[in-house]
N, CA, C and O of each residue as an XYZ file, in Angstrom:
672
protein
N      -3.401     64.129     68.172
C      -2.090     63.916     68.723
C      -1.498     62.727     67.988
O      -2.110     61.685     68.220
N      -0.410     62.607     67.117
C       0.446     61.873     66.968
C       1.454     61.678     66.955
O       2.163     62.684     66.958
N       2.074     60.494     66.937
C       3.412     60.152     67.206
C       3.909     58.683     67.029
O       3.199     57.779     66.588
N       5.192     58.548     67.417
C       5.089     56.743     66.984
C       5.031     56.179     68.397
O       4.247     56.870     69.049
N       5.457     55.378     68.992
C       5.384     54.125     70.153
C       5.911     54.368     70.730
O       7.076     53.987     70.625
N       5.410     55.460     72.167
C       6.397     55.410     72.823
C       7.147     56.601     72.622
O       8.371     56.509     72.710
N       6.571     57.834     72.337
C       7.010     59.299     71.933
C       6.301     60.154     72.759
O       6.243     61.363     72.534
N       5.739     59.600     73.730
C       5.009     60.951     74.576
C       3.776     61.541     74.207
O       3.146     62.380     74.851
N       3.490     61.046     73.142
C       2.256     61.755     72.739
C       0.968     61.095     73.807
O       0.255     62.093     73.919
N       0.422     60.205     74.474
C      -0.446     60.000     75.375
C      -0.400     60.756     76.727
O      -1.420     60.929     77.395
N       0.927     61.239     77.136
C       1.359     62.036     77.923
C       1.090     63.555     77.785
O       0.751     64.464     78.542
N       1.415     63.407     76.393
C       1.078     65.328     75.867
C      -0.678     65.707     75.852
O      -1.237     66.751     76.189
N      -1.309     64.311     75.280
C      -2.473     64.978     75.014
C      -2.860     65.041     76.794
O      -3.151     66.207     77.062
N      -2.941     64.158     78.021
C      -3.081     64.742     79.082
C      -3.041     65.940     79.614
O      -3.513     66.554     80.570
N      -2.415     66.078     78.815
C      -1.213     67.808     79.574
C      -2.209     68.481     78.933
O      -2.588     69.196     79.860
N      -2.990     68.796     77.890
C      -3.795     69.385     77.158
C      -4.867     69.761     77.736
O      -5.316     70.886     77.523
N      -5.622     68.670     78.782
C      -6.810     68.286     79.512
C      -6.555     69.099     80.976
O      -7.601     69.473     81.508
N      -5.216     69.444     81.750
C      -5.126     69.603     82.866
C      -6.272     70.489     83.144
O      -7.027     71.122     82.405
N      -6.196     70.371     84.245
C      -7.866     71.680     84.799
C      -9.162     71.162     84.295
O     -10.251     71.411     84.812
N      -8.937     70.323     83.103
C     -10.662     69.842     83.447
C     -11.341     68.780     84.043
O     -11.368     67.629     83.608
N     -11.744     69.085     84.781
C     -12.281     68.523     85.946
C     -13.023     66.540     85.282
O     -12.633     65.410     85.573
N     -14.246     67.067     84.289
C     -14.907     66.183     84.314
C     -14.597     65.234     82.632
O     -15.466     65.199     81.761
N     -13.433     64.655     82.501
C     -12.920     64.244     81.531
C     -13.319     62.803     81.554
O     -13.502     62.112     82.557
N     -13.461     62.337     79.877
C     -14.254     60.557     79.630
C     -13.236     60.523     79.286
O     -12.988     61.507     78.590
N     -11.968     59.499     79.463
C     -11.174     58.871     78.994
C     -12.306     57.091     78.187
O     -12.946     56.137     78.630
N     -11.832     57.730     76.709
C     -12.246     56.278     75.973
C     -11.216     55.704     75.843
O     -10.373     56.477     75.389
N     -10.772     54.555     76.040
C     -10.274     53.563     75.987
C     -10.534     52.327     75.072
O     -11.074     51.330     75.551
N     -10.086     52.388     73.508
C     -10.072     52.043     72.349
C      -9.740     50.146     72.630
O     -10.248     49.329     71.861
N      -8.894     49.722     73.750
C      -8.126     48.732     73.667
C      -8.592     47.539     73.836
O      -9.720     47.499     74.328
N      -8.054     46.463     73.568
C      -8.584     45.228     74.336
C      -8.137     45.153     75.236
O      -6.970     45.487     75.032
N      -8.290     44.852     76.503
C      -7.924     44.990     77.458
C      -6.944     43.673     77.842
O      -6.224     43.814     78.830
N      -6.887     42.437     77.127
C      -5.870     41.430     77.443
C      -5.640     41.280     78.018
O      -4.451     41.548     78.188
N      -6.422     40.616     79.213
C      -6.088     40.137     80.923
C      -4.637     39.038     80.671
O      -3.661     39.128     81.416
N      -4.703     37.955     79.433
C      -3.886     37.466     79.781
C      -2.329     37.986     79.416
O      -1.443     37.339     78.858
N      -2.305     38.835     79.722
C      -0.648     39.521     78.578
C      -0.273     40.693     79.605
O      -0.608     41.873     79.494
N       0.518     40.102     80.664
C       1.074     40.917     81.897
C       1.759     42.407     81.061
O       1.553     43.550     81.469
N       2.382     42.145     80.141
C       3.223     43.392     79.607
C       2.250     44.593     79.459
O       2.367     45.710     79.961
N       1.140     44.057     78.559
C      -0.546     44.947     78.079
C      -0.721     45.487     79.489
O      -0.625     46.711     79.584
N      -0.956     44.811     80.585
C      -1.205     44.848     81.889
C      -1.393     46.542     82.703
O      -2.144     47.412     83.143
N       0.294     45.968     82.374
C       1.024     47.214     83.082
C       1.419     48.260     82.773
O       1.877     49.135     83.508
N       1.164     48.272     80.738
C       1.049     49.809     80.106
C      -0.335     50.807     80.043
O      -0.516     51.961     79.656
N      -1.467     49.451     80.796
C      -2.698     50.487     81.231
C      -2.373     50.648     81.924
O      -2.298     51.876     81.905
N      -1.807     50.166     83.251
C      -1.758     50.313     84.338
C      -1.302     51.454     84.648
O      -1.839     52.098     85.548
N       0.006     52.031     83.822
C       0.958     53.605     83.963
C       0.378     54.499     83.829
O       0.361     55.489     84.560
N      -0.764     54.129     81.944
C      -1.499     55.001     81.927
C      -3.076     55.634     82.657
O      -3.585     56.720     82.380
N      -3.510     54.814     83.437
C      -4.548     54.704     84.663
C      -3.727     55.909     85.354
O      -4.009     57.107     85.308
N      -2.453     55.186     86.118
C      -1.551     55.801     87.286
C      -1.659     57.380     87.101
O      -2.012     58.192     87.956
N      -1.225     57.657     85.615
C      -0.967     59.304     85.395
C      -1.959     60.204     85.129
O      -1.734     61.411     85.051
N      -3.606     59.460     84.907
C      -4.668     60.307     84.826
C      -5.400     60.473     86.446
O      -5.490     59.694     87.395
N      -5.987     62.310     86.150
C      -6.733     62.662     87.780
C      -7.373     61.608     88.218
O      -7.224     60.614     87.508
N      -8.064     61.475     89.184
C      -8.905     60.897     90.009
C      -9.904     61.131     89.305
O     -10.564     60.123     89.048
N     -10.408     62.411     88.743
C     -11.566     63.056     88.488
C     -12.047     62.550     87.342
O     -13.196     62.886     87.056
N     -11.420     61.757     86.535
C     -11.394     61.295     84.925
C     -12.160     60.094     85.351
O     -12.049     59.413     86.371
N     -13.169     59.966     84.073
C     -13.932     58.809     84.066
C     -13.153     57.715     82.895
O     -12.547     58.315     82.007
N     -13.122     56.291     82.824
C     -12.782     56.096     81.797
C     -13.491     55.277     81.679
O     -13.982     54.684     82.639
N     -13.855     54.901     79.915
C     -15.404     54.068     79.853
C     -13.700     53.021     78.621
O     -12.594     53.425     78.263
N     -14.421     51.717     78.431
C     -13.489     51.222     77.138
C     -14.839     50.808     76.472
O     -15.878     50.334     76.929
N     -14.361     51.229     75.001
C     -15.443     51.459     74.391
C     -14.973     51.865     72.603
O     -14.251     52.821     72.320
N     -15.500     51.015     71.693
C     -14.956     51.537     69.913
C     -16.379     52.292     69.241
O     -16.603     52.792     68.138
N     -17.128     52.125     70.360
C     -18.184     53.436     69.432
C     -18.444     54.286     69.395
O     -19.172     54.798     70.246
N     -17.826     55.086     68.041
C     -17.884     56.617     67.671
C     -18.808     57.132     68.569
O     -18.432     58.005     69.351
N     -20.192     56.655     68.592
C     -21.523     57.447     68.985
C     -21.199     58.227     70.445
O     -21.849     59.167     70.903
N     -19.951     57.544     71.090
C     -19.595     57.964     72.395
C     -19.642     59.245     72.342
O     -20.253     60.009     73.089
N     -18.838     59.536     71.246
C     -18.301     61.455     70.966
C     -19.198     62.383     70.475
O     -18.988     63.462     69.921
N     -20.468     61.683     70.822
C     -21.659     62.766     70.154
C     -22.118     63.719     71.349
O     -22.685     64.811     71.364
N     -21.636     62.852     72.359
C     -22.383     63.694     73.382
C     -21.489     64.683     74.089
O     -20.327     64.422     74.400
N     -22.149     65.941     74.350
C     -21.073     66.826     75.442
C     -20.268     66.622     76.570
O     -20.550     65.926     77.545
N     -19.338     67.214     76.394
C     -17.900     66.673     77.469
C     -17.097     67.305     76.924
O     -17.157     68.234     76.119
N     -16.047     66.590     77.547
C     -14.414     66.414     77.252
C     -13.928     65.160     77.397
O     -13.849     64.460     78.407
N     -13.517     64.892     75.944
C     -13.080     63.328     76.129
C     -11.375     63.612     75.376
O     -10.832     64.464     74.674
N     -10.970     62.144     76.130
C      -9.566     61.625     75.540
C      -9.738     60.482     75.100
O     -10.181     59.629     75.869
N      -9.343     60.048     73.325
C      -9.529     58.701     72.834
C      -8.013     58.669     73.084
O      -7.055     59.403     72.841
N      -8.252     57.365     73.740
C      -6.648     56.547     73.298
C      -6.615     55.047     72.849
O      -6.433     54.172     73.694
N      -6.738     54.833     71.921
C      -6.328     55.654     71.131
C      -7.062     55.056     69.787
O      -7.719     54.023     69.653
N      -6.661     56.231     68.699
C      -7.601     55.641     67.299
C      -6.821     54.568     66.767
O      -7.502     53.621     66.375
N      -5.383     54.431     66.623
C      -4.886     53.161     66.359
C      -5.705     51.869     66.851
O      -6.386     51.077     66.199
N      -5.361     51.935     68.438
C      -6.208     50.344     68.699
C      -7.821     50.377     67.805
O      -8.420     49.467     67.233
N      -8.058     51.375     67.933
C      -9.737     51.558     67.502
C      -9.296     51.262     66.323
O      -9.646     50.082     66.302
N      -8.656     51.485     65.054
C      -8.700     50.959     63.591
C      -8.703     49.292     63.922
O      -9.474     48.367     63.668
N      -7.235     49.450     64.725
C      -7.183     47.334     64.792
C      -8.770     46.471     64.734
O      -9.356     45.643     64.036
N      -9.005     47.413     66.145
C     -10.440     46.368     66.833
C     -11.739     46.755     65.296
O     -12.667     45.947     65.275
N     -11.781     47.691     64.329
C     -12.465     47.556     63.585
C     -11.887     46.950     62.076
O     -12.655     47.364     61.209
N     -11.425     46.595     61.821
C     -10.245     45.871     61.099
C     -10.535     44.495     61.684
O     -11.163     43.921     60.794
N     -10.435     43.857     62.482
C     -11.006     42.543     63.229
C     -12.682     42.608     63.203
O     -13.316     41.648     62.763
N     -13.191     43.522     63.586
C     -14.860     43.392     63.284
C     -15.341     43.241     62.050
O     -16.092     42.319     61.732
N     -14.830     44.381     61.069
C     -14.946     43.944     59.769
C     -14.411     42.722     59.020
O     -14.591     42.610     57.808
N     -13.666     41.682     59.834
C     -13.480     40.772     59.051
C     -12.105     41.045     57.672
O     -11.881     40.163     56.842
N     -11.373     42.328     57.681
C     -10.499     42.446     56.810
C      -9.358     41.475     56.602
O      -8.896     41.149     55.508
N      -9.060     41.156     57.506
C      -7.679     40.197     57.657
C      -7.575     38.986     56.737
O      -6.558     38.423     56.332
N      -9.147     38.651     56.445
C      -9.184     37.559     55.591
C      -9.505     38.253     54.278
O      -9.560     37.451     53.346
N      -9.669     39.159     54.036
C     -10.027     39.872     52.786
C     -11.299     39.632     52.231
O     -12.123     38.900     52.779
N     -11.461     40.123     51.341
C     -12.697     40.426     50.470
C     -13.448     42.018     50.242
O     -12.944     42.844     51.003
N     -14.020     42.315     49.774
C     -14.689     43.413     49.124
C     -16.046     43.894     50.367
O     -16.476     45.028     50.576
N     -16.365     42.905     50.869
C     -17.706     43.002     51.484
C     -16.957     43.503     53.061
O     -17.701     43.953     53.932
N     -15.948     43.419     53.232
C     -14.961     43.668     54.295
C     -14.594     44.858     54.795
O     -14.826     45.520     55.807
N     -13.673     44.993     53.375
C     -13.483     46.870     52.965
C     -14.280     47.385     53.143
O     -14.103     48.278     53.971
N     -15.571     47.277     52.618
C     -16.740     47.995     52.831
C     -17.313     48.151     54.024
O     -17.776     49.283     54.160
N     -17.485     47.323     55.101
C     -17.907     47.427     56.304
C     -16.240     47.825     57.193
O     -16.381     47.941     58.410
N     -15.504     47.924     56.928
C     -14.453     48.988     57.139
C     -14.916     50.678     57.260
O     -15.294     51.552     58.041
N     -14.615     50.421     56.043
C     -14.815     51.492     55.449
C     -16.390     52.872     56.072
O     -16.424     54.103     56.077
N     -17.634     51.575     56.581
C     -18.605     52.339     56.822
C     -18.146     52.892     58.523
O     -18.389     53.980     59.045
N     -17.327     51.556     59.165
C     -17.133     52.033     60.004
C     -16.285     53.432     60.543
O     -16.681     54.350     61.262
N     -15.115     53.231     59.971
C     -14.673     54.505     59.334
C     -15.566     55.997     59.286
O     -15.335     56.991     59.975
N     -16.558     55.845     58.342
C     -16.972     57.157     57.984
C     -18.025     57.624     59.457
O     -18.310     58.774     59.792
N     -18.480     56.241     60.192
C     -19.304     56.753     61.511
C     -18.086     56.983     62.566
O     -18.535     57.288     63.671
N     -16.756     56.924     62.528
C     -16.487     57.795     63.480
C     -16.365     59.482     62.635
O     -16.842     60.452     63.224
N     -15.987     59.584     61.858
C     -15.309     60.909     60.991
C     -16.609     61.450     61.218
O     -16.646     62.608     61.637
N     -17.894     60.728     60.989
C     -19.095     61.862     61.262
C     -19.645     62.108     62.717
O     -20.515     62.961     62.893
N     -19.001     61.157     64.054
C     -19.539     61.792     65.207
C     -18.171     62.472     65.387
O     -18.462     63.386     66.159
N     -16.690     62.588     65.107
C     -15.902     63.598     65.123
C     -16.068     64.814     64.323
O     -16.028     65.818     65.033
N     -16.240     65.051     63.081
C     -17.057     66.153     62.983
C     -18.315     67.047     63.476
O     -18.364     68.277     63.453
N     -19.362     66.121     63.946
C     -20.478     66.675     64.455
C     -20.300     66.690     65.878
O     -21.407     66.970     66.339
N     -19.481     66.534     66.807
C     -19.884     66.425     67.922
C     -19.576     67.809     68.584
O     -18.716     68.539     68.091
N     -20.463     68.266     69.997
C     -20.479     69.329     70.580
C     -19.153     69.708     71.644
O     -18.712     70.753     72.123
N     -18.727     68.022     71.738
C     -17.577     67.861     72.744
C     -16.340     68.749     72.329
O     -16.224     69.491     71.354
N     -15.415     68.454     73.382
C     -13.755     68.976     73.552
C     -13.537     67.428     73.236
O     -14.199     66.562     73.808
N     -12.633     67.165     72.352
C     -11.883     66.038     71.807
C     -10.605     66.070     71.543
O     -10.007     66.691     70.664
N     -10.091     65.130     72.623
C      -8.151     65.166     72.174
C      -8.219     63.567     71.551
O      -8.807     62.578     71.988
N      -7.679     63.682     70.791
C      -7.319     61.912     70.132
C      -5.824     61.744     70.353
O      -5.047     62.699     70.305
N      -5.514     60.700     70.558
C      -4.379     60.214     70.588
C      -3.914     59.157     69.419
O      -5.041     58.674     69.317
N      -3.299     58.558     68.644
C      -3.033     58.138     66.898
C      -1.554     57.583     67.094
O      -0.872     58.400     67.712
N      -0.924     56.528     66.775
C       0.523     56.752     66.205
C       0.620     56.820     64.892
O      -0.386     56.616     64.211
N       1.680     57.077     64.379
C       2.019     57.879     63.080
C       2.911     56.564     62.682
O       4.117     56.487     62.916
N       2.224     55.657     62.117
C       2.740     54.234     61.619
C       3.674     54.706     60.133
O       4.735     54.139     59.874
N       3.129     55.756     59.282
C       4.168     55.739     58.042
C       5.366     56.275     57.954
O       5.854     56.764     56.935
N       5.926     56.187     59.145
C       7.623     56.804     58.811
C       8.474     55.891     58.799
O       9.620     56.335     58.731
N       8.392     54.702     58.839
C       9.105     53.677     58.772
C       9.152     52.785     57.838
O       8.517     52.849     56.785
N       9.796     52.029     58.118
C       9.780     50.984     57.007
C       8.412     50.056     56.744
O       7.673     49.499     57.557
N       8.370     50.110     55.310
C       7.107     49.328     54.653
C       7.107     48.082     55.110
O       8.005     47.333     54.725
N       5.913     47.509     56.197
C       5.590     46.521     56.507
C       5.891     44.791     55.328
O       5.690     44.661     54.121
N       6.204     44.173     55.941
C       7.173     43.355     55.115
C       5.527     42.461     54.523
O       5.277     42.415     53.318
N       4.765     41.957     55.359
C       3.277     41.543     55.267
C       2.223     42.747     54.573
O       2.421     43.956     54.459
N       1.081     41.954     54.178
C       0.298     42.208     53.406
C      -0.617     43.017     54.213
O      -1.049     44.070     53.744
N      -1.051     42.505     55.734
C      -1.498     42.756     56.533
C      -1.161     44.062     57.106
O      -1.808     45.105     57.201
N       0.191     43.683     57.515
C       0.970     45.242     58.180
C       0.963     46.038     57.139
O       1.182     47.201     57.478
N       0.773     45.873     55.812
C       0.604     47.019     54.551
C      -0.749     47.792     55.103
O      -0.748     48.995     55.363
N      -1.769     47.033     55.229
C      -2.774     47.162     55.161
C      -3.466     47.861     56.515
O      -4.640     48.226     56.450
N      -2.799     48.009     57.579
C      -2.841     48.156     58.542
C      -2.773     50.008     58.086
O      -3.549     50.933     57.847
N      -1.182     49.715     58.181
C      -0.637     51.045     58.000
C      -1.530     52.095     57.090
O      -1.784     53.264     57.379
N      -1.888     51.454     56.057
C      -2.398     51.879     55.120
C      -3.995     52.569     55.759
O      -4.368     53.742     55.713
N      -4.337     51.993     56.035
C      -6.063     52.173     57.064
C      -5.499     53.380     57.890
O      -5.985     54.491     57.677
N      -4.831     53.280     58.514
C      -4.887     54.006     60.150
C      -4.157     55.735     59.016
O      -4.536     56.865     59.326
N      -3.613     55.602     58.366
C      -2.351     56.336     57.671
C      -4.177     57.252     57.199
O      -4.444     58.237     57.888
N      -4.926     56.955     56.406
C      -6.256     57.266     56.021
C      -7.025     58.198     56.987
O      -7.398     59.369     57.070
N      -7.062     56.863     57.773
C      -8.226     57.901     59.133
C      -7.311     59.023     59.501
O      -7.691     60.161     59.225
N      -5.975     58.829     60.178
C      -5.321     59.867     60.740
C      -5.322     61.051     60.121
O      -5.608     62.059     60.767
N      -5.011     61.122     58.809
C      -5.464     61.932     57.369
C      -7.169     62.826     57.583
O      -7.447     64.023     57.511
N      -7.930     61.745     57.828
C      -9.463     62.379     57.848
C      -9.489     63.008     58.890
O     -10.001     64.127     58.877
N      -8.948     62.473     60.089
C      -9.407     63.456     61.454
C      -8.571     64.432     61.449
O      -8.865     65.297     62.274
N      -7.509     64.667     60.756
C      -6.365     65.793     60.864
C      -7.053     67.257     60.137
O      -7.250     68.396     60.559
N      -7.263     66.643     58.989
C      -8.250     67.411     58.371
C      -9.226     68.029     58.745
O      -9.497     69.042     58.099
N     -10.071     67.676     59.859
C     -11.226     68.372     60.321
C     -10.919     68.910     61.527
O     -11.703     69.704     62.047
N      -9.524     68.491     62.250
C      -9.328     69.234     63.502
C      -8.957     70.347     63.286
O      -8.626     70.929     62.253
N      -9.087     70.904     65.287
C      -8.972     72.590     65.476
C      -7.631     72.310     65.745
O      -7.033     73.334     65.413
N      -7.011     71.683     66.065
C      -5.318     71.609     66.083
C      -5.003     69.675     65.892
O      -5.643     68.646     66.110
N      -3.713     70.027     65.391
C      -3.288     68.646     65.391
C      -1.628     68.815     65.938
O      -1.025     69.883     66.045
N      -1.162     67.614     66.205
C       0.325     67.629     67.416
C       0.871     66.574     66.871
O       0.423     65.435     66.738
N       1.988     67.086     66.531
C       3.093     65.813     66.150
C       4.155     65.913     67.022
O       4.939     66.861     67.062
N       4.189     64.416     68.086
C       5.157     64.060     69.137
C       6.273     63.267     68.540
O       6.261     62.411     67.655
N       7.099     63.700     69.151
C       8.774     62.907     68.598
C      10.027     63.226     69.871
O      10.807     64.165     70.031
N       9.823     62.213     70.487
C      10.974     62.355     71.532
C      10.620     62.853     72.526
O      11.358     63.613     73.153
N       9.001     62.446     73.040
C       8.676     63.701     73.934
C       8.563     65.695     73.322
O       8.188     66.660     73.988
N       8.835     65.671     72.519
C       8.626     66.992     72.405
C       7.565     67.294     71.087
O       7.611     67.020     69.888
N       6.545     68.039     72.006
C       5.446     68.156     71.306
C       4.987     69.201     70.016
O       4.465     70.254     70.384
N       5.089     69.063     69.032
C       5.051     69.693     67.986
C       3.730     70.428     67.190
O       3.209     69.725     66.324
N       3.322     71.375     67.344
C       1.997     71.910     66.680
C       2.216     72.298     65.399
O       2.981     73.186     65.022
N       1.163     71.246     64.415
C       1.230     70.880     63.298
C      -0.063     72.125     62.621
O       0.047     72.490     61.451
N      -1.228     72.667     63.515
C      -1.954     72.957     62.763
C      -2.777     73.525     64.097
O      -3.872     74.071     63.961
């Protein structure tokens, strides 16, 4: 599922899930107790999932190895928070690389896994080129993965305005 900020796409991939009962909502985010705004956009999104939904917060791929039905929301925060683990922000080679490995262990428990998987993604390259080196670099990462998992999915969804678009 992608889209940009605020396009419905976390809403759509729900809608995808209705009727199943025993759904893992992963939860990619930091959770930022101190940042009332952060607060209250889990908070909506808590509000609009069943009762029946588990949600774990959690950035390791290995989650998706096991059988279910899960909803990541989303792989964006998940690039950030591995982008900060790897140490990229300050650069270097040894960085990229532990990026990069991280990277390929989600693409291989999303390929291999037995689960139902909806991802949720925003679609950072339709806009204007990040004025920073960082926001290049950002874009650039997430623009990659979104690319790898699109590629191996059984469908992919491009949201714009609320209205949900099947790409594949």
């Amino acid at each position: 599922m992608l889209g940009g900020s605020r396009s419905g796409k976390s809403a759509h991939a729900e809608s995808l899930l209705e009727g199943h009962p025993d759904v893992t909502y992963l939860a990619t985010s930091d959770p930022r107790p101190d940042d009332a705004e952060w607060q209250e956009r889990i908070a909506a999104h808590r509000a609009r999932r069943p009762a029946t939904w588990t949600t774990k917060e959690t950035t390791n791929p290995g989650e998706l190895v096991l059988p279910g039905t899960y909803l990541v929301d989303s792989v964006t925060t998940w690039v950030t928070a591995m982008m900060d683990a790897s140490g990229v922000w300050d650069g270097g080679q040894r960085a990229r690389d532990r990026l990069a490995r991280r990277v390929d262990e989600l693409l291989e428990a999303w390929v291999m896994t037995p689960a139902h998987v909806v991802a949720v993604s925003d679609e950072v390259g339709l806009g204007v080129v990040p004025e920073t080196a960082s926001g290049r670099m950002f874009r650039d990462a997430l623009g990659t993965v979104n690319q790898r998992l699109a590629a191996t999915a059984d469908e992919v969804w491009f949201v714009v305005a609320g209205l949900p678009q099947r790409l594949r």
